[in-house]
PyMOL commands that place a pseudoatom at each C-alpha (Angstrom):
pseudoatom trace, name=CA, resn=UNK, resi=1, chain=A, elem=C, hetatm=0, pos=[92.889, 161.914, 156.772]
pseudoatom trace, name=CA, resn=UNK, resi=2, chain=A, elem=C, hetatm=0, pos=[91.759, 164.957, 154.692]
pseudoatom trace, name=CA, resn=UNK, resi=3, chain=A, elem=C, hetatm=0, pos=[90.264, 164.718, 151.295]
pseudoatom trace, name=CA, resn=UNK, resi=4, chain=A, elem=C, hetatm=0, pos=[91.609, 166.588, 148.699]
pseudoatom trace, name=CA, resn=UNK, resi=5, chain=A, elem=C, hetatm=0, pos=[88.780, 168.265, 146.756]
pseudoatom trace, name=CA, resn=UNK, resi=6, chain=A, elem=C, hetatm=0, pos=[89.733, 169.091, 143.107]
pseudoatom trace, name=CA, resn=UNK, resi=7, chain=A, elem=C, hetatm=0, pos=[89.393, 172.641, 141.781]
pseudoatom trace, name=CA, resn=UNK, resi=8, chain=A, elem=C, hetatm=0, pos=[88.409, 171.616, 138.223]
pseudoatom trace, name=CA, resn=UNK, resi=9, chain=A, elem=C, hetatm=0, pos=[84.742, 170.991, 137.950]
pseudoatom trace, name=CA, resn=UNK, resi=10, chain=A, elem=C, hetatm=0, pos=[84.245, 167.789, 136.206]
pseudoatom trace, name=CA, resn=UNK, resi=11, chain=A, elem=C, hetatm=0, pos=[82.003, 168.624, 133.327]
pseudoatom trace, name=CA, resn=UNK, resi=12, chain=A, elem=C, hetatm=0, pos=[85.020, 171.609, 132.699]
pseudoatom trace, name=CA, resn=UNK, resi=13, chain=A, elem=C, hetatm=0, pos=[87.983, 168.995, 132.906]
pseudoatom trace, name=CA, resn=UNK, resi=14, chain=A, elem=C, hetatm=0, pos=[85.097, 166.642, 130.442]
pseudoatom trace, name=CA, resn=UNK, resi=15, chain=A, elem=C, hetatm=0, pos=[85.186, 169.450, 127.943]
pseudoatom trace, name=CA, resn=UNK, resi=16, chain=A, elem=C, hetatm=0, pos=[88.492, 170.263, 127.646]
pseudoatom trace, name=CA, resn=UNK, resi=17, chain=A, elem=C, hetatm=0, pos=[89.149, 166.262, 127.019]
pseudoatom trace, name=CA, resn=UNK, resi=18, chain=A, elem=C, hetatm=0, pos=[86.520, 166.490, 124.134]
pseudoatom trace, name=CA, resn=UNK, resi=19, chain=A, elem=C, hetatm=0, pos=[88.006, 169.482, 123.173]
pseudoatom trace, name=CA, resn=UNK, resi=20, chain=A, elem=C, hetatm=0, pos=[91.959, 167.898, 123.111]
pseudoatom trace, name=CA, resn=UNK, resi=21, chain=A, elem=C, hetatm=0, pos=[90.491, 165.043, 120.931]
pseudoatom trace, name=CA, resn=UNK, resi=22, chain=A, elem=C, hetatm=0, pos=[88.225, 166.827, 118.210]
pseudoatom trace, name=CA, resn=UNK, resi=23, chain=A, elem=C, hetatm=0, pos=[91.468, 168.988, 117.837]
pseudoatom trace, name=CA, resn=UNK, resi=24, chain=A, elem=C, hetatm=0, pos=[93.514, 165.697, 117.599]
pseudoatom trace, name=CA, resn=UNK, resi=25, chain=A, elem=C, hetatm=0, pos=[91.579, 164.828, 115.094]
pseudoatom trace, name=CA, resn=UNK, resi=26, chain=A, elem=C, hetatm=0, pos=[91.218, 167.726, 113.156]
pseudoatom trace, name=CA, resn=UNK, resi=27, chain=A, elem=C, hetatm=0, pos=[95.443, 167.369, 112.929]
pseudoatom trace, name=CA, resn=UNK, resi=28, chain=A, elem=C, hetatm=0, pos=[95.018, 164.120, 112.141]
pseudoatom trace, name=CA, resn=UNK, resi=29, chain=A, elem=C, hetatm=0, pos=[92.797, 165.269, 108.710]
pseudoatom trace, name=CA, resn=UNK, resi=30, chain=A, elem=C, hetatm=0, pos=[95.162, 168.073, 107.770]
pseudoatom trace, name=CA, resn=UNK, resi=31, chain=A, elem=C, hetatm=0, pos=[98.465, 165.532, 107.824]
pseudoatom trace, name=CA, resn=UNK, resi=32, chain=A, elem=C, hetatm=0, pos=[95.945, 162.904, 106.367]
pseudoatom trace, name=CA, resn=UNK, resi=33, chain=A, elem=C, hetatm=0, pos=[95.521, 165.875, 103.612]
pseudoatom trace, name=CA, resn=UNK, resi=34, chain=A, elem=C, hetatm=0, pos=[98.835, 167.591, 102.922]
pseudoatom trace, name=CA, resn=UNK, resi=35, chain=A, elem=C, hetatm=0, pos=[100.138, 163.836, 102.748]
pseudoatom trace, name=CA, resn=UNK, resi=36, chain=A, elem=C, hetatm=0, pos=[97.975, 162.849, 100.286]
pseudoatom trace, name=CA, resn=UNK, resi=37, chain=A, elem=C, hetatm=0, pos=[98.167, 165.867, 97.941]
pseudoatom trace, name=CA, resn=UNK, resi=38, chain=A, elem=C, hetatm=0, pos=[101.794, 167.063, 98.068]
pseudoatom trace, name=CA, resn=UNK, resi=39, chain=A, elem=C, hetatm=0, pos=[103.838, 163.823, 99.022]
pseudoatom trace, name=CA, resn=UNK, resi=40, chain=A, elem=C, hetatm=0, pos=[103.016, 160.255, 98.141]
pseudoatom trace, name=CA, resn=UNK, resi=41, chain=A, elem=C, hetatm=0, pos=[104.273, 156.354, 97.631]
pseudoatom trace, name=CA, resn=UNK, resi=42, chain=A, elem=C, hetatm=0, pos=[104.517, 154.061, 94.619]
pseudoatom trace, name=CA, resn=UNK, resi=43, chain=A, elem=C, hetatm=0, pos=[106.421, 150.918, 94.345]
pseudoatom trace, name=CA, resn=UNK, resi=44, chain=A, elem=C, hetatm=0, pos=[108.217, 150.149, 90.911]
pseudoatom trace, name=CA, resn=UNK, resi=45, chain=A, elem=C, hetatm=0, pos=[106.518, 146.622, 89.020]
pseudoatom trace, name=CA, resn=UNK, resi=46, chain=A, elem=C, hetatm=0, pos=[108.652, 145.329, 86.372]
pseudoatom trace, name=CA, resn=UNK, resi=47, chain=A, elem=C, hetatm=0, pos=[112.365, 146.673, 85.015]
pseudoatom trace, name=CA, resn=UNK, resi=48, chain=A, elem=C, hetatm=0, pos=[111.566, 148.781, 82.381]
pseudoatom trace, name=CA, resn=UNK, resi=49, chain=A, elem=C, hetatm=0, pos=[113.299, 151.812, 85.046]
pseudoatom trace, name=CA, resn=UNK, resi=50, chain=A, elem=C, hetatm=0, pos=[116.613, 149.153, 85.668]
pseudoatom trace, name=CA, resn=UNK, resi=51, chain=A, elem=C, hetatm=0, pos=[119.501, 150.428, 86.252]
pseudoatom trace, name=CA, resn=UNK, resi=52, chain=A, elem=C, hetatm=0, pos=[117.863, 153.610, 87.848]
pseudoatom trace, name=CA, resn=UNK, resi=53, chain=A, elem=C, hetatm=0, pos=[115.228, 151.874, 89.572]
pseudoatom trace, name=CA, resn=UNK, resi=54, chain=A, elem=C, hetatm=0, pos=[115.223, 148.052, 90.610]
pseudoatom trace, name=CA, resn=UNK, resi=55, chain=A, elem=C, hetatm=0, pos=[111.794, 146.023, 90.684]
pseudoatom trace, name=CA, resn=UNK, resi=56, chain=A, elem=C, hetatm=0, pos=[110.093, 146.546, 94.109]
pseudoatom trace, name=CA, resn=UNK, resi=57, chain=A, elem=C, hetatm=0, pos=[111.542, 149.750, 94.968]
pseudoatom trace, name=CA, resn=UNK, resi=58, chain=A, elem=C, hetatm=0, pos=[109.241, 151.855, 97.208]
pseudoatom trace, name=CA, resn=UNK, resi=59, chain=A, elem=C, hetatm=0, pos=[109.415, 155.462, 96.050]
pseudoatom trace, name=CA, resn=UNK, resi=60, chain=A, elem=C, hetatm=0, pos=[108.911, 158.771, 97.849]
pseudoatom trace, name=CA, resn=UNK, resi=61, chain=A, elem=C, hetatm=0, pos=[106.674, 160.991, 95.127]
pseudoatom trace, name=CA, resn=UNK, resi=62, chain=A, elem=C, hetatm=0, pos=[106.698, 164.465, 95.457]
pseudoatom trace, name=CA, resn=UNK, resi=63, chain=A, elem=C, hetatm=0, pos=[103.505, 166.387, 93.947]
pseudoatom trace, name=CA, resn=UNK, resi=64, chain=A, elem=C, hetatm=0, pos=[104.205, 169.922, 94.833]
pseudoatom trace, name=CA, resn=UNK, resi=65, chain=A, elem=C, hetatm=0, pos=[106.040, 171.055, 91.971]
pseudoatom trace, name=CA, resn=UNK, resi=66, chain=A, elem=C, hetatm=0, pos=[103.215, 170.232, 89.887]
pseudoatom trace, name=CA, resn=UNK, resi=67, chain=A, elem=C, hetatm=0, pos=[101.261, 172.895, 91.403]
pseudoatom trace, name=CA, resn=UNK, resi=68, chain=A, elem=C, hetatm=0, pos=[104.583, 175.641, 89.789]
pseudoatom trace, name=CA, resn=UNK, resi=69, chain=A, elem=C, hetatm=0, pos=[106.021, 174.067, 87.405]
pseudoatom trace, name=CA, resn=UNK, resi=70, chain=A, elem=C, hetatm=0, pos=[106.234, 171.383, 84.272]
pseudoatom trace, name=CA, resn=UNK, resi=71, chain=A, elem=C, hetatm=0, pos=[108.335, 168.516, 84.414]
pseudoatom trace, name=CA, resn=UNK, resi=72, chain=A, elem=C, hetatm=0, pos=[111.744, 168.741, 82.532]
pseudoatom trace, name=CA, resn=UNK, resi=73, chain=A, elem=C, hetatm=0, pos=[114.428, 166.992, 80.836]
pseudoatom trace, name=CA, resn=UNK, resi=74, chain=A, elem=C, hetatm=0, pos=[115.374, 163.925, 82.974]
pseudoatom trace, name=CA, resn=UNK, resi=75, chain=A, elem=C, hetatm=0, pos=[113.087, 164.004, 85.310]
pseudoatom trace, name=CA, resn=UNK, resi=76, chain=A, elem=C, hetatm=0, pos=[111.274, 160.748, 86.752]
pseudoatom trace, name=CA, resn=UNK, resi=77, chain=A, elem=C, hetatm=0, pos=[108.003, 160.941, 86.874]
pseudoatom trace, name=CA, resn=UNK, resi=78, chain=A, elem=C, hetatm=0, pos=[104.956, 158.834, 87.824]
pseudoatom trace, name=CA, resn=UNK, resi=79, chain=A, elem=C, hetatm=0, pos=[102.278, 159.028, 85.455]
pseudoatom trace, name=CA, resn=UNK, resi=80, chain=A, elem=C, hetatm=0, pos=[98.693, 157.628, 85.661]
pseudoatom trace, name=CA, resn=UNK, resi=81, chain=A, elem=C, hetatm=0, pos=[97.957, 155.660, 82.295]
pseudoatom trace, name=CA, resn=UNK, resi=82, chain=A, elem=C, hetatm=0, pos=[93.918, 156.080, 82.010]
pseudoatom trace, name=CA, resn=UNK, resi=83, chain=A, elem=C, hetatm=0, pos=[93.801, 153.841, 79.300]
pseudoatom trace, name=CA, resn=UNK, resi=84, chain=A, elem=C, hetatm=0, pos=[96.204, 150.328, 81.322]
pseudoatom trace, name=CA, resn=UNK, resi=85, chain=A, elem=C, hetatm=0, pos=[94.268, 151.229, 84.661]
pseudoatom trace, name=CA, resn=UNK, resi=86, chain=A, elem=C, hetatm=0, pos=[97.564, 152.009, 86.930]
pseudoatom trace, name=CA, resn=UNK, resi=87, chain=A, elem=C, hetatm=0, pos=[100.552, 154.121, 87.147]
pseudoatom trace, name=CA, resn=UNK, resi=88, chain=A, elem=C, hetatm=0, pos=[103.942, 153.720, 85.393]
pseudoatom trace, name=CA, resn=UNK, resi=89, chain=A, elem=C, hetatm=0, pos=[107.016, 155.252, 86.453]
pseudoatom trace, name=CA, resn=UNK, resi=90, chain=A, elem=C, hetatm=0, pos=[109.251, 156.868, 83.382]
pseudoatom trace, name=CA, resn=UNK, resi=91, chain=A, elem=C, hetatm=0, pos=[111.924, 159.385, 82.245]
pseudoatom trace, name=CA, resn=UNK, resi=92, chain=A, elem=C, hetatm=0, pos=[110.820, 162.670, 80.650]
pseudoatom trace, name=CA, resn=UNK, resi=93, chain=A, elem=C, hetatm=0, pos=[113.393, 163.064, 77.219]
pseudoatom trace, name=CA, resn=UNK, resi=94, chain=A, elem=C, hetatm=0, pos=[110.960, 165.812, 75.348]
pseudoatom trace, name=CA, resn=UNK, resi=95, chain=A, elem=C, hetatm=0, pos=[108.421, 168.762, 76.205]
pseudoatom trace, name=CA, resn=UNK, resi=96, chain=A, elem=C, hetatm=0, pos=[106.645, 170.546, 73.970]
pseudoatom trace, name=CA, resn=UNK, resi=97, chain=A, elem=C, hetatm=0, pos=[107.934, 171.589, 70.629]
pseudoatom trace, name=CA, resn=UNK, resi=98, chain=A, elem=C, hetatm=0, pos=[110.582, 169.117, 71.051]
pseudoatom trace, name=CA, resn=UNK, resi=99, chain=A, elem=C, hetatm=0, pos=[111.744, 167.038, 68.087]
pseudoatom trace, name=CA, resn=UNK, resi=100, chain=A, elem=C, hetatm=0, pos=[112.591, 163.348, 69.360]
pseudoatom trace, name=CA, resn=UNK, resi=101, chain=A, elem=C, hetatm=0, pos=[114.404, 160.814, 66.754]
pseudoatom trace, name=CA, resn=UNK, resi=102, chain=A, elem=C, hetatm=0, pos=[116.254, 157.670, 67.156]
pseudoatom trace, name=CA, resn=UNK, resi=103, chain=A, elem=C, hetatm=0, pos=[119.028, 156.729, 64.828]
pseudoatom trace, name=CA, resn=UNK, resi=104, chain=A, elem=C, hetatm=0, pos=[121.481, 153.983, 65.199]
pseudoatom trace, name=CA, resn=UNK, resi=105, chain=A, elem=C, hetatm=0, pos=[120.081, 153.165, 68.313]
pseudoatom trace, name=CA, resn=UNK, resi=106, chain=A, elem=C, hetatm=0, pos=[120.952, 156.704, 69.653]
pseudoatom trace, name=CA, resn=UNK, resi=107, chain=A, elem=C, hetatm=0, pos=[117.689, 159.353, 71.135]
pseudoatom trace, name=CA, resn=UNK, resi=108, chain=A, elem=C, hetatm=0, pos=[117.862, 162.787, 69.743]
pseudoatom trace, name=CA, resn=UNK, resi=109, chain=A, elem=C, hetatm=0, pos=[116.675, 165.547, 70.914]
pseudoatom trace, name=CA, resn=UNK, resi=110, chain=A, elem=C, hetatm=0, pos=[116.414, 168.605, 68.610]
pseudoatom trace, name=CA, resn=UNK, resi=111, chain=A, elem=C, hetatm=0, pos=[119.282, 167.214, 66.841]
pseudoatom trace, name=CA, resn=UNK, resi=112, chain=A, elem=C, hetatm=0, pos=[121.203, 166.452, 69.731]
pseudoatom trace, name=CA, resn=UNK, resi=113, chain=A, elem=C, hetatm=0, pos=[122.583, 163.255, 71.236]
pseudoatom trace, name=CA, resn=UNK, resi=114, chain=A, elem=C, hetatm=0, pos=[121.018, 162.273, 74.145]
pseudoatom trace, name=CA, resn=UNK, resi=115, chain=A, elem=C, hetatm=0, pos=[123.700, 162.126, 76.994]
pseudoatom trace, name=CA, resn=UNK, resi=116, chain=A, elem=C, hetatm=0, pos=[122.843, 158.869, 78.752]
pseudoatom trace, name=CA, resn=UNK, resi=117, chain=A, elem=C, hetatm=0, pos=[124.928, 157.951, 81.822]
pseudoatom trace, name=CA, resn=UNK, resi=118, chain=A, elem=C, hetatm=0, pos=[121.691, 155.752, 83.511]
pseudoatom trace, name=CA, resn=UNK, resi=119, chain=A, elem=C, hetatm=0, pos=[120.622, 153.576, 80.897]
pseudoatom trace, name=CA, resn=UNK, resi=120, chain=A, elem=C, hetatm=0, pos=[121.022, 149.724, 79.792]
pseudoatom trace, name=CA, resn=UNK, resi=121, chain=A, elem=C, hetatm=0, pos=[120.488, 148.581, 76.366]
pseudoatom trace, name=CA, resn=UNK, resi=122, chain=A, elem=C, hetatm=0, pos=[119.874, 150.012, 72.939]
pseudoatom trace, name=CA, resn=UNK, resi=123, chain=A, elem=C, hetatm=0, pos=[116.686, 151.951, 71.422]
pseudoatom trace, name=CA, resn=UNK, resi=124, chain=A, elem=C, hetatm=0, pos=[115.226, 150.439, 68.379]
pseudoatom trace, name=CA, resn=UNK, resi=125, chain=A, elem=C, hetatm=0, pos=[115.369, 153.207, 65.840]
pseudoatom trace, name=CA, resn=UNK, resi=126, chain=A, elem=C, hetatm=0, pos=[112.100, 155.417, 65.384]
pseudoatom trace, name=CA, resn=UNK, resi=127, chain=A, elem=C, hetatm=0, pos=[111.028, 158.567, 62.846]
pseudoatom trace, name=CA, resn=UNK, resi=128, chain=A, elem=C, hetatm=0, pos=[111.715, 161.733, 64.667]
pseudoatom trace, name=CA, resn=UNK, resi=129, chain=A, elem=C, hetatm=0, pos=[108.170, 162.822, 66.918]
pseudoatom trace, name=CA, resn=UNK, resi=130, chain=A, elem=C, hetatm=0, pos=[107.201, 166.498, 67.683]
pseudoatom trace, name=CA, resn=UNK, resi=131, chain=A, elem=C, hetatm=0, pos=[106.162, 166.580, 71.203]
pseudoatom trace, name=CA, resn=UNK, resi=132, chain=A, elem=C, hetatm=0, pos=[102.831, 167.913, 71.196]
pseudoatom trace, name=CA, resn=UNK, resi=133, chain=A, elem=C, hetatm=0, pos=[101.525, 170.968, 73.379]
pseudoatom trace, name=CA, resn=UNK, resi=134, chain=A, elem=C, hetatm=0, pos=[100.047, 169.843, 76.844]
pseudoatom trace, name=CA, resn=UNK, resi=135, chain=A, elem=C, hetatm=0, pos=[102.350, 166.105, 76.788]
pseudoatom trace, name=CA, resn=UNK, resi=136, chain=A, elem=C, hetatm=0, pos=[105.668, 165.096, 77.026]
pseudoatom trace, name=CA, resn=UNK, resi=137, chain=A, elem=C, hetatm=0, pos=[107.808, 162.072, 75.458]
pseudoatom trace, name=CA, resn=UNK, resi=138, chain=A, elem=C, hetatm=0, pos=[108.597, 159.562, 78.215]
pseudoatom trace, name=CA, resn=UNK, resi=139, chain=A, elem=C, hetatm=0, pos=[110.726, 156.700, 77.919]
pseudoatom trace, name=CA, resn=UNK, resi=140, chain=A, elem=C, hetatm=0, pos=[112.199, 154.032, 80.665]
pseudoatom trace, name=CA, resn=UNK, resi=141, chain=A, elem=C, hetatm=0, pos=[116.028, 153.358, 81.584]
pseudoatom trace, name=CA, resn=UNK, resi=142, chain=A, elem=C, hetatm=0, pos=[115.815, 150.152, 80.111]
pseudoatom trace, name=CA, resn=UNK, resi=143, chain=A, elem=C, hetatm=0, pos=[116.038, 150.565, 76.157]
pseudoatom trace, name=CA, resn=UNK, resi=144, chain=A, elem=C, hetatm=0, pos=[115.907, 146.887, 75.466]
pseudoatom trace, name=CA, resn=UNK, resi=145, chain=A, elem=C, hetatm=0, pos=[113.203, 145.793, 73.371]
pseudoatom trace, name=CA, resn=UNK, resi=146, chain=A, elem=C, hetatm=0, pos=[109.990, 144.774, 74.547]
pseudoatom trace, name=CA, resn=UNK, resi=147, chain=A, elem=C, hetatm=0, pos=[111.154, 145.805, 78.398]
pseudoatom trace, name=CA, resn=UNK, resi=148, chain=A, elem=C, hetatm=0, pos=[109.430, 149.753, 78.666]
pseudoatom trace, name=CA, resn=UNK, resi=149, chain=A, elem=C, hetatm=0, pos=[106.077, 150.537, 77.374]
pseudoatom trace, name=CA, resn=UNK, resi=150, chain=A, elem=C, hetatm=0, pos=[106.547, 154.002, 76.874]
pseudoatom trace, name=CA, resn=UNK, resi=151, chain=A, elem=C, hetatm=0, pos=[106.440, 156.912, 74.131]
pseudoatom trace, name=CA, resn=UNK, resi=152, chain=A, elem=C, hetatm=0, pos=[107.908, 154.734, 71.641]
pseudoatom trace, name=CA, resn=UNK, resi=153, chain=A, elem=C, hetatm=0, pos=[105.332, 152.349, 71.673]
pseudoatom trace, name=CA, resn=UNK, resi=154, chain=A, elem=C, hetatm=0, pos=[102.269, 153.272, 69.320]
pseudoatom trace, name=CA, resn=UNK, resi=155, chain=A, elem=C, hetatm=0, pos=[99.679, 152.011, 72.245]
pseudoatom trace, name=CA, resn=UNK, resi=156, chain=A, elem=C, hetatm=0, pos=[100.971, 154.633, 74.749]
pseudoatom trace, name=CA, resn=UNK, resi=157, chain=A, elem=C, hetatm=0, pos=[102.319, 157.072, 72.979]
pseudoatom trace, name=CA, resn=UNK, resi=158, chain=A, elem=C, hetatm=0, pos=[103.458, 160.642, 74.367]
pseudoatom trace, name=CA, resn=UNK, resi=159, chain=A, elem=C, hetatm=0, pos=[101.944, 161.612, 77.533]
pseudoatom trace, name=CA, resn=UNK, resi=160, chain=A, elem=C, hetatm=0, pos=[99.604, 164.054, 78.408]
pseudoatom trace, name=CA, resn=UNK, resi=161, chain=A, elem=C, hetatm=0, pos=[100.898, 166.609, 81.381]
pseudoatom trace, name=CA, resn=UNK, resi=162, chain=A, elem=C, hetatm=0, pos=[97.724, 166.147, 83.197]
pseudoatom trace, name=CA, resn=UNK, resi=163, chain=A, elem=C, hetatm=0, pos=[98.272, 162.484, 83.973]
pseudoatom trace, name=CA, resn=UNK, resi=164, chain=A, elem=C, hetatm=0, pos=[101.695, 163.368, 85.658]
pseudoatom trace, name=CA, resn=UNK, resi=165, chain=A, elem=C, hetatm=0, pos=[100.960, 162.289, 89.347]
pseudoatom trace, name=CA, resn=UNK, resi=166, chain=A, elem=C, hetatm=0, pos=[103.941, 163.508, 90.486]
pseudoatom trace, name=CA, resn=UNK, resi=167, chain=A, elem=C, hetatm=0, pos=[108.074, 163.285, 90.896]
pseudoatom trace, name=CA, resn=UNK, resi=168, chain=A, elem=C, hetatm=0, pos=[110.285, 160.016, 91.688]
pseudoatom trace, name=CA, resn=UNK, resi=169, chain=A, elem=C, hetatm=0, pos=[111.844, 161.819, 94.699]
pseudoatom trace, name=CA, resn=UNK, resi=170, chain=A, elem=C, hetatm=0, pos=[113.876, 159.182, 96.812]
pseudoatom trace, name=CA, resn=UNK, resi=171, chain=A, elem=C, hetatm=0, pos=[113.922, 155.101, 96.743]
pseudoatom trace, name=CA, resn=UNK, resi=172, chain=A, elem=C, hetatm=0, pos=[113.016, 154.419, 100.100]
pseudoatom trace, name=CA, resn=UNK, resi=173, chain=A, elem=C, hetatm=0, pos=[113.861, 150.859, 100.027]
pseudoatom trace, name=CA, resn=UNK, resi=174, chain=A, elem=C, hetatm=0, pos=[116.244, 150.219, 99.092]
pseudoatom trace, name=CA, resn=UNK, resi=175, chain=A, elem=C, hetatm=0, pos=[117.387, 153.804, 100.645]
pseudoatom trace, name=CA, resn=UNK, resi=176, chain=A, elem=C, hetatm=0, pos=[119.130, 156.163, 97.612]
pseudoatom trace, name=CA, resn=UNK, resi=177, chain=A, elem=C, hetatm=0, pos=[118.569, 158.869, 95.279]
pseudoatom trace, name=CA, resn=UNK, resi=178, chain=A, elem=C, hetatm=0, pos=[117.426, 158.695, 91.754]
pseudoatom trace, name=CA, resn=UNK, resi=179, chain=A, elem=C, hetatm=0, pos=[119.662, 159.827, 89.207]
pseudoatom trace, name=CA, resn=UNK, resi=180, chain=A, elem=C, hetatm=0, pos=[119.343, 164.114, 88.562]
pseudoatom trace, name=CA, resn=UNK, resi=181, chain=A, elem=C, hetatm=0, pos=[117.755, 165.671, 85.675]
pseudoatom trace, name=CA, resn=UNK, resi=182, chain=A, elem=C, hetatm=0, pos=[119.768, 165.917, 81.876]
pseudoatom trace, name=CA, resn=UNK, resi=183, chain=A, elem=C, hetatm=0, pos=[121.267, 170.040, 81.277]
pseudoatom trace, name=CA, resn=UNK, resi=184, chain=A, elem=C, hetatm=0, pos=[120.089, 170.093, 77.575]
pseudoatom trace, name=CA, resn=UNK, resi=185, chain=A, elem=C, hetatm=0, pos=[119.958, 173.429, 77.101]
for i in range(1, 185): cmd.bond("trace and resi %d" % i, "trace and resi %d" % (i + 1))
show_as sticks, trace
zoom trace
């Protein structure tokens, strides 16, 4: 029998294994990275989002438009609440300079109606609001009473842009796409 002799040297075919696995890993920390800062999950607590978003959805959250752009009219966004400790998922109805008022349980936004295909119940009539520079006027699907703590409610109060974590993309499960943004202008 002959013995095959290999042409590699081992301590070259030992490097390029240490090699293939610090460059593994080096992958591994860039997906870790872009994951983290331009896509993201968050699952949906409560039903202050029904009928757009059902209690223990699992959203896909989008962050790079943030980097671009503001969010607009319509648009679902997650937003970190500094002051409750976690992250609640809302509508945006006003950006700056905007004049929000409810009458008659109707939202108005610089004296228009609010065209509202997505929501359930009725808003409890409030003064009209300005929408200060750097926040936006959030407010859930659900306009019942008591069922969304959002921009309405003295103890949250319009939004500051900064706190915006990112976009309601997708539900993942259940599998199906979020409602599109309002044309009010």
């Amino acid at each position: 029998m002959e013995e095959v002799v290999s042409a590699i040297p081992a301590t070259s075919k030992k490097k390029s294994e240490v090699w293939g696995w610090i460059r593994f890993l080096l992958l591994l920390g860039l997906a870790f990275i872009l994951i983290n800062n331009m896509i993201g999950l968050t699952k949906v607590s409560g039903n202050s989002m029904n009928p757009s978003l059902q209690n223990g959805n699992i959203l896909l959250m989008n962050k790079i438009p943030l980097f671009y752009s503001s969010p607009k009219y319509g648009d679902v966004v997650v937003i970190k609440d500094q002051r409750l400790g976690f992250s609640i998922i809302k509508r945006v109805i006003g950006v700056p300079g905007d004049h929000v008022l409810i009458a008659n349980g109707i939202i108005y936004v610089n004296g228009s109606p609010l065209p509202e295909l997505y929501t359930v119940g009725k808003s409890e009539d409030m003064g009209e609001k300005i929408v200060e520079n750097g926040h936006l006027f959030v407010v859930g699907d659900n306009r019942n009473l008591g069922e969304s703590k959002d921009s309405r409610d003295p103890s949250l109060g319009q939004v500051q842009l900064k706190d915006v974590k990112g976009y309601a993309a997708i539900s993942l499960l259940p599998m199906y796409r979020i409602s599109k943004p309002l044309n009010l202008k």
